[in-house]
PDB file of N, CA, C and O in Angstrom:
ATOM      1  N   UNK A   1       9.426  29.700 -15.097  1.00  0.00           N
ATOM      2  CA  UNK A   1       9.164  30.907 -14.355  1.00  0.00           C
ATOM      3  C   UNK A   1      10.452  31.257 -13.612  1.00  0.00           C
ATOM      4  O   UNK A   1      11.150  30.449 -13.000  1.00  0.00           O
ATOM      5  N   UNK A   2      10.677  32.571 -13.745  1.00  0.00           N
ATOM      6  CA  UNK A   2      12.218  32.700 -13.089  1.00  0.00           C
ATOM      7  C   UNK A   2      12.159  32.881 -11.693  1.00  0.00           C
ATOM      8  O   UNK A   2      11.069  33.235 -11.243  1.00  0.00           O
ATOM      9  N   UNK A   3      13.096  32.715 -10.911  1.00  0.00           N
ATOM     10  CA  UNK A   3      13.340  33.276  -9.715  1.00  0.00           C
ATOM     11  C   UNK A   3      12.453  34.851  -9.341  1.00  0.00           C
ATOM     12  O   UNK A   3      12.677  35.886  -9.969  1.00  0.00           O
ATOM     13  N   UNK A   4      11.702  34.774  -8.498  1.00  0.00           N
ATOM     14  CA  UNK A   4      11.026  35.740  -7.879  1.00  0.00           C
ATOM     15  C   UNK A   4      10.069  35.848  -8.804  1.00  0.00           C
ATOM     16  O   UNK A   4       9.200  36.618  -8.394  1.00  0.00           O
ATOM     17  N   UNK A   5       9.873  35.497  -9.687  1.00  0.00           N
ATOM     18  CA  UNK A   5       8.419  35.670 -10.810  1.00  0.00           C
ATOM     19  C   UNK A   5       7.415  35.041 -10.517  1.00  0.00           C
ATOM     20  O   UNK A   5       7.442  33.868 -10.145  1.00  0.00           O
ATOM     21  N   UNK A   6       6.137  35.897 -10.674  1.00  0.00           N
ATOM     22  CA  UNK A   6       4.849  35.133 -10.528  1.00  0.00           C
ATOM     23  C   UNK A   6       4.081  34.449 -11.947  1.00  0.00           C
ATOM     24  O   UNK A   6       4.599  34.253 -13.047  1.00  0.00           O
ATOM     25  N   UNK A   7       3.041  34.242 -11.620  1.00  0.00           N
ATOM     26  CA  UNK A   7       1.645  34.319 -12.316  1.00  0.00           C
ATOM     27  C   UNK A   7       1.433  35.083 -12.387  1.00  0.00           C
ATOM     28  O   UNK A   7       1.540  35.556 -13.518  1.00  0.00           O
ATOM     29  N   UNK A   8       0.966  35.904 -11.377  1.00  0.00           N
ATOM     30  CA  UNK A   8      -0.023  37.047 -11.243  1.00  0.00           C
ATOM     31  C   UNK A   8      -1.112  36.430 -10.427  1.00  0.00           C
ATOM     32  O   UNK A   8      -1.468  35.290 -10.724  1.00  0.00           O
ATOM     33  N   UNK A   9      -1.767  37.150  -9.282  1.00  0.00           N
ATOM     34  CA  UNK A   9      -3.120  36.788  -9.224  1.00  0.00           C
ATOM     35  C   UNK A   9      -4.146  37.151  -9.451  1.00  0.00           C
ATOM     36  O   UNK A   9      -4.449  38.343  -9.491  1.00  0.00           O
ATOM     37  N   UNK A  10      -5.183  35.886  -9.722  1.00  0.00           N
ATOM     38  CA  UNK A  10      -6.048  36.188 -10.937  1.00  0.00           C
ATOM     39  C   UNK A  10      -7.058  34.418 -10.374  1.00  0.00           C
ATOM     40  O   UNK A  10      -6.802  33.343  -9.832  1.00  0.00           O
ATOM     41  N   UNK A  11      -8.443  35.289 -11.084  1.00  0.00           N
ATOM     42  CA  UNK A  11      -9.946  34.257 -10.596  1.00  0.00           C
ATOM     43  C   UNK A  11      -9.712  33.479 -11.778  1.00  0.00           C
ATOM     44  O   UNK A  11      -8.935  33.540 -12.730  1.00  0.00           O
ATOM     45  N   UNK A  12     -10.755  32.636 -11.354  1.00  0.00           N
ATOM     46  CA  UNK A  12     -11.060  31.833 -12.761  1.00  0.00           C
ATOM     47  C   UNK A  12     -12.600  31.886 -12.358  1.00  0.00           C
ATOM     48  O   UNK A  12     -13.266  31.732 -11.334  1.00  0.00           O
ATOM     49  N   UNK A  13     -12.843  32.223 -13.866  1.00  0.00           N
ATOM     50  CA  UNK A  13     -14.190  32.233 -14.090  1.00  0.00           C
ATOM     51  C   UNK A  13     -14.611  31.484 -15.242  1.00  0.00           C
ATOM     52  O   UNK A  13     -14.400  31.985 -16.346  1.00  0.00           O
ATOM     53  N   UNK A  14     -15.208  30.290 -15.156  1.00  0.00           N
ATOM     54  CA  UNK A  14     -15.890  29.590 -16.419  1.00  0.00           C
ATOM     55  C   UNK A  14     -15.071  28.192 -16.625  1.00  0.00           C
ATOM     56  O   UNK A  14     -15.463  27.212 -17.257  1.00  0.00           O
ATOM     57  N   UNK A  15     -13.979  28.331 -16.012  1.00  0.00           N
ATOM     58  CA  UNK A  15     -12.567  27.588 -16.243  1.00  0.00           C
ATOM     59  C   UNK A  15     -12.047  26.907 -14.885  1.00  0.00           C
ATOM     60  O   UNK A  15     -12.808  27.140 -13.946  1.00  0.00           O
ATOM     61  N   UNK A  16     -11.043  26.198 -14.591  1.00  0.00           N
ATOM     62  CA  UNK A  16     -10.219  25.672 -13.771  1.00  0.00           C
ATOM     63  C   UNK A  16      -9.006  25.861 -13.794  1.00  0.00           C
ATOM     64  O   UNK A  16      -8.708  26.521 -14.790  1.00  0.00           O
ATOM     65  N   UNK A  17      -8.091  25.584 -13.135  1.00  0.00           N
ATOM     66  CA  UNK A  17      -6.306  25.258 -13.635  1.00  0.00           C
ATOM     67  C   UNK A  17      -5.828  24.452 -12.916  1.00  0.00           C
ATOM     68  O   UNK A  17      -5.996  24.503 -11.698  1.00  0.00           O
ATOM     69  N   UNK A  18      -5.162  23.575 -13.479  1.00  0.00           N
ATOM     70  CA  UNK A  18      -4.232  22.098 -13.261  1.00  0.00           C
ATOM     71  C   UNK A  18      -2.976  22.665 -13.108  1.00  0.00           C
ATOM     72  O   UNK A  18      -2.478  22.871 -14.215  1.00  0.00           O
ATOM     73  N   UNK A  19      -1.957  23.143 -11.801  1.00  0.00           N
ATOM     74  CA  UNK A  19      -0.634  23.067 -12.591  1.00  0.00           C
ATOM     75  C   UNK A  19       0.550  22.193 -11.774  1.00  0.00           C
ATOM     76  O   UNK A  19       1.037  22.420 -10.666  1.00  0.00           O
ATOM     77  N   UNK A  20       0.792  21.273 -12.587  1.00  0.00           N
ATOM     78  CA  UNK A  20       1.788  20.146 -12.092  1.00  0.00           C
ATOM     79  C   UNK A  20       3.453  20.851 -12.127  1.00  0.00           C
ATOM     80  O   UNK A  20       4.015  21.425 -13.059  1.00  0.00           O
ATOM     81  N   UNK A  21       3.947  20.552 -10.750  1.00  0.00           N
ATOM     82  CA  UNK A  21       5.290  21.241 -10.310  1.00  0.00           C
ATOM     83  C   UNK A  21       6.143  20.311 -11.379  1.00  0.00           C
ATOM     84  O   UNK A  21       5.654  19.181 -11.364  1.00  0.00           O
ATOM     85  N   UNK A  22       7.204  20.398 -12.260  1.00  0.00           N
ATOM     86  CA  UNK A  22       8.272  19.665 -12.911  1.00  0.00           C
ATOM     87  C   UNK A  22       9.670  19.778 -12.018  1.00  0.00           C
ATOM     88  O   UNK A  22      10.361  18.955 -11.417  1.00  0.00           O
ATOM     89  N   UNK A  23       9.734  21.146 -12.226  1.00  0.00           N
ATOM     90  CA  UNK A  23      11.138  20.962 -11.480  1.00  0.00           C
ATOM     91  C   UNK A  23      11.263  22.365 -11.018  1.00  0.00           C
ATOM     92  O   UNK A  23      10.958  23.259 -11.807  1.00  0.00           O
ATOM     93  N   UNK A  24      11.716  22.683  -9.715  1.00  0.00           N
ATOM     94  CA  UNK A  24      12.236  24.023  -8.570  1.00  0.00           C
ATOM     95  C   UNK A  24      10.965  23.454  -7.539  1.00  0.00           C
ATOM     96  O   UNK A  24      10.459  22.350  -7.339  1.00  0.00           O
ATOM     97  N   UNK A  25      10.718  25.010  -6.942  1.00  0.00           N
ATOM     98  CA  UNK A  25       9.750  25.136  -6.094  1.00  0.00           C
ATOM     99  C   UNK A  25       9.566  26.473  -5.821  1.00  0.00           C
ATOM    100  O   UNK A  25      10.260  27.357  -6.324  1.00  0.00           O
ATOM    101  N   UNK A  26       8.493  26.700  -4.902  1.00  0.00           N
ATOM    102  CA  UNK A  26       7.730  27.974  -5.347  1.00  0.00           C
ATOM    103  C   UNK A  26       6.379  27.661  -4.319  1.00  0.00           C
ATOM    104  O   UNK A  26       6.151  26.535  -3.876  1.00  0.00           O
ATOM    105  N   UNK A  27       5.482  28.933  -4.007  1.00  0.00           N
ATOM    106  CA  UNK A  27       4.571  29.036  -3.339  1.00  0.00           C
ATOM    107  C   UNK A  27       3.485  29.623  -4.071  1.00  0.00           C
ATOM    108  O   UNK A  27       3.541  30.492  -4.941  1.00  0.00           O
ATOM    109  N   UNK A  28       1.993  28.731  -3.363  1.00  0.00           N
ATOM    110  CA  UNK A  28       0.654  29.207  -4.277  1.00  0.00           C
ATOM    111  C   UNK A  28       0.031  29.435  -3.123  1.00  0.00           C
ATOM    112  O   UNK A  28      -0.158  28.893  -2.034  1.00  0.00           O
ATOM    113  N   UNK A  29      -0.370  30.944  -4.028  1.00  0.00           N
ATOM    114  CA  UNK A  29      -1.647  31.559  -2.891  1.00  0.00           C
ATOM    115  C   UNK A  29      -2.638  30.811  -3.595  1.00  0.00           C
ATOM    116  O   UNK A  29      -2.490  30.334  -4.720  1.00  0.00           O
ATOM    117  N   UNK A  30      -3.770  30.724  -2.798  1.00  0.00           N
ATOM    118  CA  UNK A  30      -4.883  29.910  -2.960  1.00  0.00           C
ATOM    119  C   UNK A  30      -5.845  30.898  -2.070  1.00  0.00           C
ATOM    120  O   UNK A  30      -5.771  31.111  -0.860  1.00  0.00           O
ATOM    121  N   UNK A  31      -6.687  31.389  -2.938  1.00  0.00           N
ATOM    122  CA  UNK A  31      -7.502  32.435  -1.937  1.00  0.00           C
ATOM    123  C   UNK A  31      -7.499  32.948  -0.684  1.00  0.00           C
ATOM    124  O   UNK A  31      -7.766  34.143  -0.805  1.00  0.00           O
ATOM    125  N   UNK A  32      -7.318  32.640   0.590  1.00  0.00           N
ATOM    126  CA  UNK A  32      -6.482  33.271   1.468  1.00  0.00           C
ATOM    127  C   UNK A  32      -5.757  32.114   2.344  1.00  0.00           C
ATOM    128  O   UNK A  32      -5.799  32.054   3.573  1.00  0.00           O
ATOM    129  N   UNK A  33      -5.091  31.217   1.495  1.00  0.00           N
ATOM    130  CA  UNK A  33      -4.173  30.461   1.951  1.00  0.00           C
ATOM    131  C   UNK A  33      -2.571  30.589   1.319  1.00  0.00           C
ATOM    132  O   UNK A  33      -2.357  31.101   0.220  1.00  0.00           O
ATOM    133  N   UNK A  34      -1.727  30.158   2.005  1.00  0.00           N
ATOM    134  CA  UNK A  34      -0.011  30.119   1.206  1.00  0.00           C
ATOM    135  C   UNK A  34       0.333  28.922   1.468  1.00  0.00           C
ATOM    136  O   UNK A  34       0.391  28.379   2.571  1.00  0.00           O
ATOM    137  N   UNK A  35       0.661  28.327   0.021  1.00  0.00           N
ATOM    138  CA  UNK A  35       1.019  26.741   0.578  1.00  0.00           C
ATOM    139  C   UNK A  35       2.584  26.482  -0.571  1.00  0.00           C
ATOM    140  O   UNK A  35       2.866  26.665  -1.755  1.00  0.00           O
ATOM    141  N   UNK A  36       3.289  25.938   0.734  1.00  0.00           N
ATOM    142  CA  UNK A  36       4.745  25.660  -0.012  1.00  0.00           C
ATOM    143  C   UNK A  36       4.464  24.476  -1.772  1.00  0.00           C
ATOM    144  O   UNK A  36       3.492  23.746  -1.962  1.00  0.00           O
ATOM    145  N   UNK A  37       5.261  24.613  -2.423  1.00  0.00           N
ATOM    146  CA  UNK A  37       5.098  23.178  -3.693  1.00  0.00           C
ATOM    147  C   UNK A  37       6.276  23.181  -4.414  1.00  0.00           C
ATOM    148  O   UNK A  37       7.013  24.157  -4.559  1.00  0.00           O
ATOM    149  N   UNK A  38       6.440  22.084  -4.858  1.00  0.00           N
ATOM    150  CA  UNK A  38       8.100  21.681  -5.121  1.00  0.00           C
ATOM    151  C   UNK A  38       7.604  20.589  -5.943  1.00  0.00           C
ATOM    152  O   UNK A  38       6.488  20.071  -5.900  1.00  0.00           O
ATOM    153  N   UNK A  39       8.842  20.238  -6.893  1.00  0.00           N
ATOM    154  CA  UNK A  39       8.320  19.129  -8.385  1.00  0.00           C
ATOM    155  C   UNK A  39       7.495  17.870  -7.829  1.00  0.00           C
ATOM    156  O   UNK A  39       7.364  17.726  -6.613  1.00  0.00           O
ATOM    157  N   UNK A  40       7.064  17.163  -8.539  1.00  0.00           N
ATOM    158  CA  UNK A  40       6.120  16.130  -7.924  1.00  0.00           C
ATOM    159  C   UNK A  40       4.829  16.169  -7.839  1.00  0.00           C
ATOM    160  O   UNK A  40       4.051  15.215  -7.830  1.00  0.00           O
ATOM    161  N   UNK A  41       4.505  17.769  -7.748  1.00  0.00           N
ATOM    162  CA  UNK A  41       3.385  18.371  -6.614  1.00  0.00           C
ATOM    163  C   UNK A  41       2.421  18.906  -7.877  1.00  0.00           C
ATOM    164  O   UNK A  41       2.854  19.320  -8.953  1.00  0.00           O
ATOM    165  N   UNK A  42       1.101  18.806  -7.517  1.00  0.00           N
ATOM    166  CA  UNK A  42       0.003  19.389  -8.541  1.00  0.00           C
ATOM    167  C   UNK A  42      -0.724  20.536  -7.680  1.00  0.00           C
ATOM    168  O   UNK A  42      -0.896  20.234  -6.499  1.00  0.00           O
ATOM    169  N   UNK A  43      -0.977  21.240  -7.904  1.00  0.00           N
ATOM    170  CA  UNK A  43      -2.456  22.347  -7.815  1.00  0.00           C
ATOM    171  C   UNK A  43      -3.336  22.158  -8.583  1.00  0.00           C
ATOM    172  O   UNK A  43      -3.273  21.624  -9.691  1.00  0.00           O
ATOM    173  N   UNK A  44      -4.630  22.787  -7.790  1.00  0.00           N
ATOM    174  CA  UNK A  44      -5.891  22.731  -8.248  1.00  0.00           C
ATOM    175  C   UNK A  44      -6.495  23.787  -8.295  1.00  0.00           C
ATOM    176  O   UNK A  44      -7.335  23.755  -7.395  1.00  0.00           O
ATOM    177  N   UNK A  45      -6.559  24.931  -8.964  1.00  0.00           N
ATOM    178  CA  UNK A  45      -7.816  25.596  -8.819  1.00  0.00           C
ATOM    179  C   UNK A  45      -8.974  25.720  -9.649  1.00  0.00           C
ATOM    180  O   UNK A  45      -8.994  25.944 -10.859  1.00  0.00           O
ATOM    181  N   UNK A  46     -10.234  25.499  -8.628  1.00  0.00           N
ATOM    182  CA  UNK A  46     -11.507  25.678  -9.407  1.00  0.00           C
ATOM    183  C   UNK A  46     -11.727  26.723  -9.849  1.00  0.00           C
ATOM    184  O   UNK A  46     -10.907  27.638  -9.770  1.00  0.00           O
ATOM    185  N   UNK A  47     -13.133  26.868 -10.543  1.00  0.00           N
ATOM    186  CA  UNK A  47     -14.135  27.721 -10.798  1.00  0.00           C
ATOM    187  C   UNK A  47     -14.151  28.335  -9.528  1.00  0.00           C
ATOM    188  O   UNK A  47     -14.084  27.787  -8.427  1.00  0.00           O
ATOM    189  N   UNK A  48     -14.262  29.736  -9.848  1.00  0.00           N
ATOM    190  CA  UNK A  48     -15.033  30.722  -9.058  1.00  0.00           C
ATOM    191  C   UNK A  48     -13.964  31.229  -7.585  1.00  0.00           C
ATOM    192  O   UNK A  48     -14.177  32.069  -6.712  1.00  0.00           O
ATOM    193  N   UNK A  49     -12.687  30.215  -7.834  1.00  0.00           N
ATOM    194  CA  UNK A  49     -11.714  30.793  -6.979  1.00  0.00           C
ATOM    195  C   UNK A  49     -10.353  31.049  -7.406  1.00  0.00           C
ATOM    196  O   UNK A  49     -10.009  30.532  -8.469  1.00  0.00           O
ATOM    197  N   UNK A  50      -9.268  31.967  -6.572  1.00  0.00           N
ATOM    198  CA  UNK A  50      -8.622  32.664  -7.224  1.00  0.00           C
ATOM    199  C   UNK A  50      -6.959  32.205  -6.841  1.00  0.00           C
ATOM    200  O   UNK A  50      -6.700  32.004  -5.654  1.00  0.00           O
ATOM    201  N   UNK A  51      -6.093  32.085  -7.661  1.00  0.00           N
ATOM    202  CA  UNK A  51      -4.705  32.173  -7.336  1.00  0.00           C
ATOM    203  C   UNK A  51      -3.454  32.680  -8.097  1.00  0.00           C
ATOM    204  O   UNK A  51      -3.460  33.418  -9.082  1.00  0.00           O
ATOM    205  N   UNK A  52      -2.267  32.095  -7.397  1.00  0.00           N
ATOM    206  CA  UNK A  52      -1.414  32.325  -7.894  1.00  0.00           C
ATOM    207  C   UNK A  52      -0.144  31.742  -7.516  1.00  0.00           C
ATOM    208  O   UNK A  52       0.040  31.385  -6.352  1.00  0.00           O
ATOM    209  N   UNK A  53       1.094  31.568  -8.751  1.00  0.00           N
ATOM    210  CA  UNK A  53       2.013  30.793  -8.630  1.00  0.00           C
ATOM    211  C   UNK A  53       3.375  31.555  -8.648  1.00  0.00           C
ATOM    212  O   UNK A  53       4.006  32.052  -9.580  1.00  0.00           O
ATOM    213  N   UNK A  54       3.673  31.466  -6.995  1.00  0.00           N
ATOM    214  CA  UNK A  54       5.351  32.366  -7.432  1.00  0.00           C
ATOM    215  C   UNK A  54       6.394  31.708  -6.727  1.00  0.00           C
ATOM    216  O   UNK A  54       6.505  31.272  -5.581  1.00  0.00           O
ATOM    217  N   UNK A  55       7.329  31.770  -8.003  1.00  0.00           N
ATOM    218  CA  UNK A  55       8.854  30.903  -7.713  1.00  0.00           C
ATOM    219  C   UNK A  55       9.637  31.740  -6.672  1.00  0.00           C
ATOM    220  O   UNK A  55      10.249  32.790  -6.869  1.00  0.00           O
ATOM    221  N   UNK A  56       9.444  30.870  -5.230  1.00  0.00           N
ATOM    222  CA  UNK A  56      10.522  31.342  -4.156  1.00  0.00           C
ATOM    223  C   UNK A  56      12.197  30.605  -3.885  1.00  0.00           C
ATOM    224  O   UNK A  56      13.081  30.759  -3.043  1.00  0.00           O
ATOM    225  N   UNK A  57      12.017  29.794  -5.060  1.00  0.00           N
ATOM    226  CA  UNK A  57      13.547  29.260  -5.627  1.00  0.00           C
ATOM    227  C   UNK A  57      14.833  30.177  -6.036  1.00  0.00           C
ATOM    228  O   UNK A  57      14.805  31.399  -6.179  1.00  0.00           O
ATOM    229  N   UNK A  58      15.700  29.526  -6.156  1.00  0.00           N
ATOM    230  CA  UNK A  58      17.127  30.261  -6.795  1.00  0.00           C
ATOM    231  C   UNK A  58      16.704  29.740  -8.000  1.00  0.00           C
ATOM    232  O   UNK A  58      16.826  30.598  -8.874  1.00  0.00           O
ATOM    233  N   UNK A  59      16.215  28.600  -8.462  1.00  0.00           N
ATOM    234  CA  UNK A  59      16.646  28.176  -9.954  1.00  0.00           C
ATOM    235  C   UNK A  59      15.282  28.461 -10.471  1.00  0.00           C
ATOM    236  O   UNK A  59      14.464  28.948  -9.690  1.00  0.00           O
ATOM    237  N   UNK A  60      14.917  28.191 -11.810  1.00  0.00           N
ATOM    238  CA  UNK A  60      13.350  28.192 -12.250  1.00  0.00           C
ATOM    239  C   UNK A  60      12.783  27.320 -12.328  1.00  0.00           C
ATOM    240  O   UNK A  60      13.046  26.176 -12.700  1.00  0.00           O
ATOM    241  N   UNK A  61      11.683  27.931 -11.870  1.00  0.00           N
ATOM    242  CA  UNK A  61      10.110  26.759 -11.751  1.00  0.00           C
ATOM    243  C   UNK A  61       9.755  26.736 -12.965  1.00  0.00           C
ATOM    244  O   UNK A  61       9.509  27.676 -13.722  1.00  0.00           O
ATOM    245  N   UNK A  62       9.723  25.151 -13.213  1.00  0.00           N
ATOM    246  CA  UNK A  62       9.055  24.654 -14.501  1.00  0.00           C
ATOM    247  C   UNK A  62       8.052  23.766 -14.011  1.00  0.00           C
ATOM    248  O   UNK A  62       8.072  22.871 -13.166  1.00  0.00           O
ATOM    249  N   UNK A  63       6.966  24.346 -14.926  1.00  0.00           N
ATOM    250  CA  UNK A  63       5.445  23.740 -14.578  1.00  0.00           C
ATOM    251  C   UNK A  63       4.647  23.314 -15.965  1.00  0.00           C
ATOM    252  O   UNK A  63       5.002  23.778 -17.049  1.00  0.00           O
ATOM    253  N   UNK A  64       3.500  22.359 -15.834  1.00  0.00           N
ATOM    254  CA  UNK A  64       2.382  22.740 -17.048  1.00  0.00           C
ATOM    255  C   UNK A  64       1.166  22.704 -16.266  1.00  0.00           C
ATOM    256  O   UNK A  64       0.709  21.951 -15.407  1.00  0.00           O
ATOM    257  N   UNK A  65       0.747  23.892 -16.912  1.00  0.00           N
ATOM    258  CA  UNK A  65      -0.612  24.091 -16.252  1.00  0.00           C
ATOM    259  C   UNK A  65      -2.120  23.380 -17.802  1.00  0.00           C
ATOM    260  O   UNK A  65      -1.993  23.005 -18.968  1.00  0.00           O
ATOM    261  N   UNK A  66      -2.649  23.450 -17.390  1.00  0.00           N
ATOM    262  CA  UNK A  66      -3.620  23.125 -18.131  1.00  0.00           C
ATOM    263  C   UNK A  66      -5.179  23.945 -17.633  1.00  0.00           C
ATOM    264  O   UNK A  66      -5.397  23.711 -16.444  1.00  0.00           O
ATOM    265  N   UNK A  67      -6.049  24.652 -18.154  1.00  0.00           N
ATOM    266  CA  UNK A  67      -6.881  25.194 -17.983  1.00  0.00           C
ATOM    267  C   UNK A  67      -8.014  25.372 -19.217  1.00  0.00           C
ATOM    268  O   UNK A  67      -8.181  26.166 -20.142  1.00  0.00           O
ATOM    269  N   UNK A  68      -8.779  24.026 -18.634  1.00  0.00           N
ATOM    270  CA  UNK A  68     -10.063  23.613 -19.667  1.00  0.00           C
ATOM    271  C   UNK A  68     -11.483  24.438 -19.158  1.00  0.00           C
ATOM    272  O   UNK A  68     -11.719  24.711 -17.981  1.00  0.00           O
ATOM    273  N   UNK A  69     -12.441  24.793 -20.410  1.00  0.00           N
ATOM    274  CA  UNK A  69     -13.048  25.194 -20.097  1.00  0.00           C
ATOM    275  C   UNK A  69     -14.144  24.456 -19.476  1.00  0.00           C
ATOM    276  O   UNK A  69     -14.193  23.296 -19.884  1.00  0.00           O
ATOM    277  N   UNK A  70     -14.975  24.741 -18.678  1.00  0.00           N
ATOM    278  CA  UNK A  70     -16.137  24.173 -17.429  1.00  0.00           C
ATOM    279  C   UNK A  70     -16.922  24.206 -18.176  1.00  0.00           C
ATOM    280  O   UNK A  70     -18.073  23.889 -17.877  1.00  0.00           O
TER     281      UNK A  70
END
């Protein structure tokens, strides 16, 4: 994800998302929270709630997300 690029935000419905930080850092809204994350670092979002992942780095955020269905 490049510098200043998001996800987008967006629900999950039916589904979850896993996404483990690799390398930069970057901030996730989490329904009406903002929480800093940097490599090392995992997110969680469930069912039925909503986020998003944006690189507030100079370099790019590399992540894998995983999103199985419920």
């Amino acid at each position: 994800l490049p510098s200043g690029a998001s996800i987008g935000y967006h629900k999950h419905e039916g589904n979850c998302e896993m996404i483990f930080i690799i390398e930069g850092e970057g901030t996730v809204l989490y329904d009406d929270t903002k929480n800093p994350v940097k490599a090392g670092q995992c997110h969680y979002c469930p069912a039925g709630h909503s986020h998003s992942l944006i690189n507030t780095g100079s370099e790019d955020l590399i992540f894998c997300a995983v999103v199985p269905k419920q």
